[in-house]
C-alpha positions in Angstrom: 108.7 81.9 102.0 109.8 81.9 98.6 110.2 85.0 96.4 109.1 85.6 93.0 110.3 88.6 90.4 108.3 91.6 89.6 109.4 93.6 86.7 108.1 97.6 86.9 108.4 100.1 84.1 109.2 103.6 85.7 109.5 107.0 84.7 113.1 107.8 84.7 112.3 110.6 87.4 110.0 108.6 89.5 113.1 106.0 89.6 115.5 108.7 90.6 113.9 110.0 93.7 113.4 106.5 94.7 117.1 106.4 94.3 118.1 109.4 96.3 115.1 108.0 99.1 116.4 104.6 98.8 120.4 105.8 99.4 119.3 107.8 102.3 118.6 105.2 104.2 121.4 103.2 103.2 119.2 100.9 100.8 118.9 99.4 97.5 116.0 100.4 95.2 114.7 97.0 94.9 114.9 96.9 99.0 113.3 100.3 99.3 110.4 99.0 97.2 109.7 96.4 99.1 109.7 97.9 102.1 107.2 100.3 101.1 104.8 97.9 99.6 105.3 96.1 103.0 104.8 99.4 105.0 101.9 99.8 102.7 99.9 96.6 103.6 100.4 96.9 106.9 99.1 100.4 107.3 95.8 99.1 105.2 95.4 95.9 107.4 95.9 98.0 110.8 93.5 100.5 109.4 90.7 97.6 108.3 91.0 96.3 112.1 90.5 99.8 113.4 87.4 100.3 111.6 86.1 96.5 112.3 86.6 97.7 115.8 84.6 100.6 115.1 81.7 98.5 114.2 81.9 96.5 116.8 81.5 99.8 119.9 84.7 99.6 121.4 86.7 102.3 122.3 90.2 102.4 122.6 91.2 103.6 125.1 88.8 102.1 127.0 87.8 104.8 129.6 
């Protein structure tokens, strides 16, 4: 997979706290970013198949 650039204009104290979030875990902004954005999707896809699921009558746990 390839990667492309993205270029963000930030408030200056948005950018900060994503500093101090980003250092405390040992990370680089751009890193932290992503990872979020990532975290993000995923959290939207797993919550679209939940509610497909839904629909559908199944319970989980099945009991």
């Amino acid at each position: 997979m390839g990667s492309e650039v993205l270029s963000l204009r930030v408030d200056g104290e948005l950018l900060e706290r994503m500093r101090q979030h980003a250092a405390k875990r040992g990370m680089s902004v751009q890193d932290y970013v992503v990872r979020t954005l990532i975290r993000e999707d995923f959290d939207e896809r797993f919550q679209s198949s939940v509610d497909e699921t839904k629909k559908l009558g199944v319970r989980w746990p099945a009991t």
